[in-house]
DOMI-758191 format. One line per field, with one value per residue (C-alpha): residue in three letters; chain; y, z, x. Coordinates in pm, 1 decimal, always signed. Example, Ala and Ser with C-alpha at 12.3 -4.5 7.8 and 13.67 -1.06 7.14 Angstrom:
residues 2
code = ala, ser
unit = A, A
py = -450.0, -106.0
pz = +780.0, +714.0
px = +1230.0, +1367.0
This chain:
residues 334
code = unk, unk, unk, unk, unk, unk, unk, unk, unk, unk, unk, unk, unk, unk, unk, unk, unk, unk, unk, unk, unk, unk, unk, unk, unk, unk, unk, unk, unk, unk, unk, unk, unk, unk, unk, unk, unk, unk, unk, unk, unk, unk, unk, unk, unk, unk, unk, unk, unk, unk, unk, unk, unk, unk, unk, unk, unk, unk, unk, unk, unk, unk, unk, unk, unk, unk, unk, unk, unk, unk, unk, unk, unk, unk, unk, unk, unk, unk, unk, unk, unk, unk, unk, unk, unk, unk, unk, unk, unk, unk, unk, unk, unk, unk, unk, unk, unk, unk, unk, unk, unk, unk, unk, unk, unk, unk, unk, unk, unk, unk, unk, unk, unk, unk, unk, unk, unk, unk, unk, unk, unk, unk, unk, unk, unk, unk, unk, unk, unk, unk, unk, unk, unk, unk, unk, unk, unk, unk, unk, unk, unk, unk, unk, unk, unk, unk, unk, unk, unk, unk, unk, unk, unk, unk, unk, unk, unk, unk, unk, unk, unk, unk, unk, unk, unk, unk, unk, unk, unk, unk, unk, unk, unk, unk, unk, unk, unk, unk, unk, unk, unk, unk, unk, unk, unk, unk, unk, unk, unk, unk, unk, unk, unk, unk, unk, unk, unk, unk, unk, unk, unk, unk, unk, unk, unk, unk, unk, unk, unk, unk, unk, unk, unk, unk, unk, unk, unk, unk, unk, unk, unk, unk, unk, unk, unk, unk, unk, unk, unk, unk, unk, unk, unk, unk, unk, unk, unk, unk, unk, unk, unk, unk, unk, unk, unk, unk, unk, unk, unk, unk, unk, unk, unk, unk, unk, unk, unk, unk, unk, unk, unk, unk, unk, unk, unk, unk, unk, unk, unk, unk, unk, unk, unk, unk, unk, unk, unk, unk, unk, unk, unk, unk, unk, unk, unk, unk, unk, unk, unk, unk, unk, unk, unk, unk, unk, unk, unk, unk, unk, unk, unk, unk, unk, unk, unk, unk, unk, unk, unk, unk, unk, unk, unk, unk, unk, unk, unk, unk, unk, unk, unk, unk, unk, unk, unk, unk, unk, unk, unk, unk, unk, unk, unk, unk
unit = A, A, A, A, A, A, A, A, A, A, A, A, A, A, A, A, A, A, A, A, A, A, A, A, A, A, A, A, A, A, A, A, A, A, A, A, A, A, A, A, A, A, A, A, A, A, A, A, A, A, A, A, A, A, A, A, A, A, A, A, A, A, A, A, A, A, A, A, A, A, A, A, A, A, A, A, A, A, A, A, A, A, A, A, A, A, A, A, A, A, A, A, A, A, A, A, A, A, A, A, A, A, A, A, A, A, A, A, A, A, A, A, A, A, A, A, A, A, A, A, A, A, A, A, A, A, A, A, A, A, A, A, A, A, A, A, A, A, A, A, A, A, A, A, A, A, A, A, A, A, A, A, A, A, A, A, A, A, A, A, A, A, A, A, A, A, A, A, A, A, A, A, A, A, A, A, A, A, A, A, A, A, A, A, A, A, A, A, A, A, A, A, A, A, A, A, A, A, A, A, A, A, A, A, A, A, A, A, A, A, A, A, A, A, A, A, A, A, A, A, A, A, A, A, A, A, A, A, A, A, A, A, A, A, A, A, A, A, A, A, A, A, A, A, A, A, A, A, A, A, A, A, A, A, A, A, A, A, A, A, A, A, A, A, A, A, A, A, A, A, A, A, A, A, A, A, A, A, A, A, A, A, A, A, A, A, A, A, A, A, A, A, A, A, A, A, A, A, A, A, A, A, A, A, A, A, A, A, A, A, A, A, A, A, A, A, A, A, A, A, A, A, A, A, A, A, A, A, A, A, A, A, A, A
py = +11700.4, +11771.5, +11580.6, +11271.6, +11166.3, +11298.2, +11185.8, +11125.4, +11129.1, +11017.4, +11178.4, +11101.4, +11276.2, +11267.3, +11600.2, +11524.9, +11383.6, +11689.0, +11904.5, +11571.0, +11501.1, +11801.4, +11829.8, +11541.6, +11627.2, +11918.0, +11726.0, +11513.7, +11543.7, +11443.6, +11700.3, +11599.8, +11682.9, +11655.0, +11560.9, +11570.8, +11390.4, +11425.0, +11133.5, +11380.0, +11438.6, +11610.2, +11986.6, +12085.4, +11791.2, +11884.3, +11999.6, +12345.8, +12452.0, +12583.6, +12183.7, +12047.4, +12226.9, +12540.4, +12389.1, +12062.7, +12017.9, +11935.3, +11758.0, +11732.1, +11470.0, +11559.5, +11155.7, +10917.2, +10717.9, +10492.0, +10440.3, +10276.4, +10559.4, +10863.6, +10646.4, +10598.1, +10942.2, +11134.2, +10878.7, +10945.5, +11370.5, +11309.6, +11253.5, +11175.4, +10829.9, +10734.4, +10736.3, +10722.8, +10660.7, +10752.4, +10694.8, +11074.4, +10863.7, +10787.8, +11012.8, +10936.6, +10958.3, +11246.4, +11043.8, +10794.4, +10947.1, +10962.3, +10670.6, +10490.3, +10658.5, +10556.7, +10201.9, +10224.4, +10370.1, +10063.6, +9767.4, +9864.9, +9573.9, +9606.1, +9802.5, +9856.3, +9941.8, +9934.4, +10055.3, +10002.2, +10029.5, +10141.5, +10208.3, +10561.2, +10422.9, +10217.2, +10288.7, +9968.1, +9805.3, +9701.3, +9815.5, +9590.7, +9505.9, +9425.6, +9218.7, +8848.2, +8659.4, +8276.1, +7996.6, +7919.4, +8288.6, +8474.9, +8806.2, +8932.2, +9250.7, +9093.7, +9159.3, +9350.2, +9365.6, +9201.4, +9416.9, +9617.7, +9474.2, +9159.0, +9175.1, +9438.5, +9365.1, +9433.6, +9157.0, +9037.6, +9048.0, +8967.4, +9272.5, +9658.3, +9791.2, +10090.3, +10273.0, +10391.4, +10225.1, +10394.6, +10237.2, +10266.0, +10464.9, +10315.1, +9967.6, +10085.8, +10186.9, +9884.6, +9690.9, +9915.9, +10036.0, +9951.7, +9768.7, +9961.4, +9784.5, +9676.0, +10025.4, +9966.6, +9691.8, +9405.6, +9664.3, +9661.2, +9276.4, +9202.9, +9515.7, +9366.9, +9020.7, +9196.5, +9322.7, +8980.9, +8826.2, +9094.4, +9007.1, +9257.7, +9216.8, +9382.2, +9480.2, +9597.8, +9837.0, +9851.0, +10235.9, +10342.6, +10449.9, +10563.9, +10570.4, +10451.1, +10517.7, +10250.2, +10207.8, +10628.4, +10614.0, +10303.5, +10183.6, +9896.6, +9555.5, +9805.4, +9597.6, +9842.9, +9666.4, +9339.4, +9357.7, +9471.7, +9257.4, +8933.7, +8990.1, +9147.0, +8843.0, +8581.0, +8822.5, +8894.0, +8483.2, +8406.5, +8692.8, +8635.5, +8286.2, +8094.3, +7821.1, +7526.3, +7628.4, +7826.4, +7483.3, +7273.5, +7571.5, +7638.0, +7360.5, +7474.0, +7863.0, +7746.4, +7580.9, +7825.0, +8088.7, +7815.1, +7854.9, +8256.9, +8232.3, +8055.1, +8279.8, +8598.7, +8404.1, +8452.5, +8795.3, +8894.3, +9011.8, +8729.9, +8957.4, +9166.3, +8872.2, +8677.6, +9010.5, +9045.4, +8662.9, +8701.7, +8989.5, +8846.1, +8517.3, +8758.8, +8942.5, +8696.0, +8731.2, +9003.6, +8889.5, +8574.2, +8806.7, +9015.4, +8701.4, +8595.2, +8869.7, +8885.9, +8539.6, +8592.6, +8887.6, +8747.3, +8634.3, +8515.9, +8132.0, +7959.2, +7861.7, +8249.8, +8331.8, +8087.9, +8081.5, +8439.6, +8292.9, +8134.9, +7790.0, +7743.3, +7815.6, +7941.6, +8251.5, +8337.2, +8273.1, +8467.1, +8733.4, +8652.7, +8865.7, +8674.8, +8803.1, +8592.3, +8737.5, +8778.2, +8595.9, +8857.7, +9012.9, +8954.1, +9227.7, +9437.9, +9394.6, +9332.6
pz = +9163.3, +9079.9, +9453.2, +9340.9, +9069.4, +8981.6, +8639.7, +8560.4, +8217.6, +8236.4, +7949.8, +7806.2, +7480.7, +7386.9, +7252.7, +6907.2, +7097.3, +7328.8, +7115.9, +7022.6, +7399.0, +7531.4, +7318.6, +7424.2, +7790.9, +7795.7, +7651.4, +7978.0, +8090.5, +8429.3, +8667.5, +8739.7, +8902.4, +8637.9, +8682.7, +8430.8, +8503.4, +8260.2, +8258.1, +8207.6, +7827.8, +7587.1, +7657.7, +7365.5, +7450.9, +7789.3, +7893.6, +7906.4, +8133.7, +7757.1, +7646.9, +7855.8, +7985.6, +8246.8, +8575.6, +8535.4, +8748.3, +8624.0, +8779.7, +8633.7, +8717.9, +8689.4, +8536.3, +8341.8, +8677.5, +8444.1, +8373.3, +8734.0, +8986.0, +8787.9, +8832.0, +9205.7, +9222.5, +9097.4, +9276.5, +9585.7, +9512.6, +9444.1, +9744.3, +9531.0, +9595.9, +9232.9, +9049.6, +8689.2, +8467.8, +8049.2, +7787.0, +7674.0, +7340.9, +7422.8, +7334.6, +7535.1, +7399.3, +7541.0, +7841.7, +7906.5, +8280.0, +8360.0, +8252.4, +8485.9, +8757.6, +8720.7, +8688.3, +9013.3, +9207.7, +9057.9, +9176.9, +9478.0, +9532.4, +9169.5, +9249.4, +8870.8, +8561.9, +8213.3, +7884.7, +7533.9, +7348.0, +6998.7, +6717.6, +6694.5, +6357.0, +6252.2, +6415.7, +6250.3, +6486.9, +6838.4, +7049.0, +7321.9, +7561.2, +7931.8, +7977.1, +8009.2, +8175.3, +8070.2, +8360.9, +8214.6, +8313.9, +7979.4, +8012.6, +7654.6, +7569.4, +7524.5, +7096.5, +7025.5, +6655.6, +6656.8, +6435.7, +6588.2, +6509.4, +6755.2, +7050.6, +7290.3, +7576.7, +7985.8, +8166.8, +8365.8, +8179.9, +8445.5, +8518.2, +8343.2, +8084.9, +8268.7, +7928.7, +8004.5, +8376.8, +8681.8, +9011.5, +9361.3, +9584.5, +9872.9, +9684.6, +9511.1, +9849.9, +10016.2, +9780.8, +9720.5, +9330.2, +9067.8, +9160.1, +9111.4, +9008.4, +8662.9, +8552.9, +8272.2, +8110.7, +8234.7, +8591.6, +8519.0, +8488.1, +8829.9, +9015.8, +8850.9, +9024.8, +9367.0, +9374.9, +9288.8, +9586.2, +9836.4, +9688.2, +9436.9, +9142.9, +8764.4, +8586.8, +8180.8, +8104.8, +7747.8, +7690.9, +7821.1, +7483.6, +7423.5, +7121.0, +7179.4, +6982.6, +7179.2, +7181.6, +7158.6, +7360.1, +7376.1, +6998.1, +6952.9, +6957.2, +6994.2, +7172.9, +7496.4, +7470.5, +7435.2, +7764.5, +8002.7, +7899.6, +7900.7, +8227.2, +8391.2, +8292.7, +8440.8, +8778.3, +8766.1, +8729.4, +9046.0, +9269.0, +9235.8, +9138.3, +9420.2, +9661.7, +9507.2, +9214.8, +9183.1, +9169.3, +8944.2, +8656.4, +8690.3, +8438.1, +8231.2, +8252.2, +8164.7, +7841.6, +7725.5, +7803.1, +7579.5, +7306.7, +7310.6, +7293.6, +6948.0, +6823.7, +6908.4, +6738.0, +6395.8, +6454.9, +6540.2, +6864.5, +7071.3, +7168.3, +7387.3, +7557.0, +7616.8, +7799.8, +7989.9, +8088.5, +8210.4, +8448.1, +8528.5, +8689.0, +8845.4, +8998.1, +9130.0, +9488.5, +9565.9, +9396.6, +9624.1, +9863.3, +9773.0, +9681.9, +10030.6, +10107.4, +9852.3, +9901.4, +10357.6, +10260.6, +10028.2, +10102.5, +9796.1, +9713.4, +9494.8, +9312.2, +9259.0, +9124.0, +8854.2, +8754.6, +8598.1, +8404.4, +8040.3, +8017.7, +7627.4, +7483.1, +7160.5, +7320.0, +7382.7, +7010.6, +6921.3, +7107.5, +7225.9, +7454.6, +7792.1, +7944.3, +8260.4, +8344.3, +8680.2, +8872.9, +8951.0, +9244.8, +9206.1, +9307.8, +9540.5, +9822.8, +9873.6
px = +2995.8, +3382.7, +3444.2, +3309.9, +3538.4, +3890.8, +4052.5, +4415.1, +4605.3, +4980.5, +5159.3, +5466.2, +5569.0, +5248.3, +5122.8, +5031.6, +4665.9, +4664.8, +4385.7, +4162.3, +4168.7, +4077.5, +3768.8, +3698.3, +3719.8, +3537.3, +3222.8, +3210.7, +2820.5, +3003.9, +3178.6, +3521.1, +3882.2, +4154.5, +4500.5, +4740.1, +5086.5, +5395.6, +5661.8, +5954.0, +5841.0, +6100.7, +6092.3, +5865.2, +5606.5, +5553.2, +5158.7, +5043.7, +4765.4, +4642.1, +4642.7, +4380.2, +4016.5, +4012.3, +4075.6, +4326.4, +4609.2, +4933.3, +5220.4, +5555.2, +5779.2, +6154.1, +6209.0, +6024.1, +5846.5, +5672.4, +5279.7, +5270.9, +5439.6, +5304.0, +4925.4, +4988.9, +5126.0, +4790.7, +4542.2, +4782.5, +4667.7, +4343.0, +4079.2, +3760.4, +3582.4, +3620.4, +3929.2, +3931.4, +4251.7, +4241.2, +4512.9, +4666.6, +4546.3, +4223.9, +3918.1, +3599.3, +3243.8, +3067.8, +2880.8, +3202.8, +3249.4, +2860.5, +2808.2, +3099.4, +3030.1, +2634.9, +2774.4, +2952.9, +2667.3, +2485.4, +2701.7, +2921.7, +3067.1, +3249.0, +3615.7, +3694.6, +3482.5, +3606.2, +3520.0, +3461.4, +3746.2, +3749.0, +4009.8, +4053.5, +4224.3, +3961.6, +3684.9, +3513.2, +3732.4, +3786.1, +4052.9, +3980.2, +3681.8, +3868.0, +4109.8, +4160.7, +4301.7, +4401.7, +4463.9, +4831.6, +4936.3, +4849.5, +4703.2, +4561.3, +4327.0, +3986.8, +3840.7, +4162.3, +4116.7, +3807.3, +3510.9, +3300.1, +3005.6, +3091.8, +2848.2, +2950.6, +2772.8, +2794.1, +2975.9, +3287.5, +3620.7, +3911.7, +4022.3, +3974.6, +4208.9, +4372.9, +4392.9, +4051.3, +3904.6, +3724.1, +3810.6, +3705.7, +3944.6, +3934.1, +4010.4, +4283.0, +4442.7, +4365.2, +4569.0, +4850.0, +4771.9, +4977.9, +5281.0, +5556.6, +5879.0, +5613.2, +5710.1, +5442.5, +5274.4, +5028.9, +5058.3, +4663.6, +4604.6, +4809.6, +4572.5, +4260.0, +4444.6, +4507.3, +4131.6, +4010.0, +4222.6, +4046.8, +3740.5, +3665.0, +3465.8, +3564.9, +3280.1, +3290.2, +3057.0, +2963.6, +2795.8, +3133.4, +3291.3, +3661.6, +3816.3, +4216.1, +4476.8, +4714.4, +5113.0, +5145.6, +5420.2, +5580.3, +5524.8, +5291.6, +5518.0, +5861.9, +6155.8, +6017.5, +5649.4, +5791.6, +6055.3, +5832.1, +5509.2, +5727.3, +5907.3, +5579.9, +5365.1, +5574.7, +5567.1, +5181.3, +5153.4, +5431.0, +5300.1, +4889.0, +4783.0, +4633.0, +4702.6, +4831.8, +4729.9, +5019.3, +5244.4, +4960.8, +4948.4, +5356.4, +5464.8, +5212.6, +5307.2, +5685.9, +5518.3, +5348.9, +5619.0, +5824.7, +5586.0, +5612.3, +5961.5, +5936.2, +5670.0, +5890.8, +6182.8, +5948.4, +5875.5, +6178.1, +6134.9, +6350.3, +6628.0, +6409.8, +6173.1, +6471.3, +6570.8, +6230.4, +6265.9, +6629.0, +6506.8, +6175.0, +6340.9, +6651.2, +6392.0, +6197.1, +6317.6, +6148.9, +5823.0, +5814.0, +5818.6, +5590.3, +5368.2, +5375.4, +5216.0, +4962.7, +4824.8, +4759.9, +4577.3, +4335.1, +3932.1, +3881.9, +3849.2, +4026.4, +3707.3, +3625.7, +3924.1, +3959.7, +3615.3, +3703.1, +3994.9, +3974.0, +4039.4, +4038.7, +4388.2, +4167.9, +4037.7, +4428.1, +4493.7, +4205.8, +4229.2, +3843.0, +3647.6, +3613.6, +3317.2, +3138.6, +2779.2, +2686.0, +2373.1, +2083.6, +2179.0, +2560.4, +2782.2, +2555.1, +2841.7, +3210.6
């Protein structure tokens, strides 16, 4: 049924994926509402209703919003139950949206489902398999790079990559959707956070199959990438982690953010993540505040929450899937 599931695409200058894409869309085995949503692309990169299968709906925004607005813009439109968010880069299998939305009806107290992410430039390769999350405040994409022959198997990364994720409605609306002032980067990570605090479960779903492009838009390590991830990690880590754990992992956070900053000295990206750490602590005002309210909303313990963090600093360097497996039975309820 179209009612059950709508799909958005946020596009931004990205028509060179356009055809690829909407092959790929119109081999969905699963009925679906599509919303397309252009970022204020350049004039001749904009979507035409031609671009995309008989039926999609297409918003255009007059400025760039960023990958966060332009998201809570189209799940805002849509009114299905299940919400599902894909890359303008990334090219699901045939049976991607089937088999997500079979996943959900399966465990309903999961609020967001990811997928298997593949190279769409090596398709020997991984893309990514969830997200992870690591106890000092380090968000990384889960077998990014890794072959594809590692085991891809169902499990509990920390939170979905939105690049290709389903997600409950009514759980994104409880918890406000993206955050907003993220514009774009690790915007994912702190929802799969938020959803974790209210209780919410994350649930990777290996026979969901995309292949992903990744950086389209935004160039992969451009000084763009860099900014936002480095001032959006520090807020994810201030807004979301727990209790007094918040104050326990801090001096540890400020180390490892120390250790970045030398890394990014060697690959010449310190100009912008001294940029995204300058804004990240000038802005943290209004993340305190909006911690605040965060952390009286949450159900969750403090025990549940961390137990879906990584503790080794090797899966960080790595780049390791994280992937906890649930007890029989887990899951059936929020």
């Amino acid at each position: 049924m179209t009612d059950a599931v709508g799909v958005i695409i946020v596009t931004y200058n990205s028509r060179a994926h356009f055809a690829r894409q909407k092959a790929a869309l119109e081999a969905q085995t699963q009925a679906h509402r599509l919303l397309v949503i252009d970022n204020a692309s350049a004039p001749d990169q904009r979507p035409r209703a031609e671009d995309f299968p008989a039926g999609a709906e297409i918003i255009q925004m007059e400025s760039n919003t960023g990958f966060a607005v332009a998201n809570n813009v189209g799940a805002a439109h849509l009114a299905t139950p299940l919400v599902a968010l894909l890359n303008p880069d990334a090219f699901p299998a045939p049976d991607w949206l089937e088999t997500l939305v079979a996943a959900a009806a399966r465990m309903p107290g999961v609020a967001a489902f990811g997928s298997t992410q593949v190279s769409a430039e090596d398709p020997a390769r991984l893309d990514g398999l969830g997200d992870c999350y690591h106890v000092f405040g380090l968000p990384w994409r889960g077998g990014y790079g890794w072959a594809r022959d590692t085991l891809v198997a169902n499990g509990e990364p920390f939170s979905a990559c939105a690049a290709a994720a389903l997600y409950r409605h009514d759980a994104w609306r409880a918890v406000g959707g993206f955050d907003e002032t993220f514009f774009c980067y690790c915007e994912d990570v702190d929802l799969g956070f938020r959803l974790r605090l209210a209780g919410w479960r994350c649930a990777q779903v290996a026979a969901a199959v995309v292949h992903h492009v990744g950086g389209a838009s935004s160039g992969k390590r451009s000084d763009f990438a860099v900014y936002h991830g480095t001032r959006n990690r520090l807020w994810t880590f201030v807004k979301n982690m727990p209790g007094l754990w918040f104050w326990v992992l801090a001096p540890a956070h400020a180390a490892a953010t120390a250790c970045l900053l030398v890394r990014a000295r060697m690959q010449g990206t310190q100009d912008a993540t001294l940029r995204g750490l300058r804004d990240a602590l000038a802005g943290l005002g209004p993340v305190w505040r909006a911690r605040r309210t965060t952390q009286r909303a949450r159900i969750a313990s403090d025990v549940a929450i961390l137990a879906a963090m990584a503790w080794s600093p090797a899966a960080f360097v790595r780049r390791a899937p994280v992937l906890r497996h649930k007890r029989a039975g887990a899951g059936e309820g929020n």
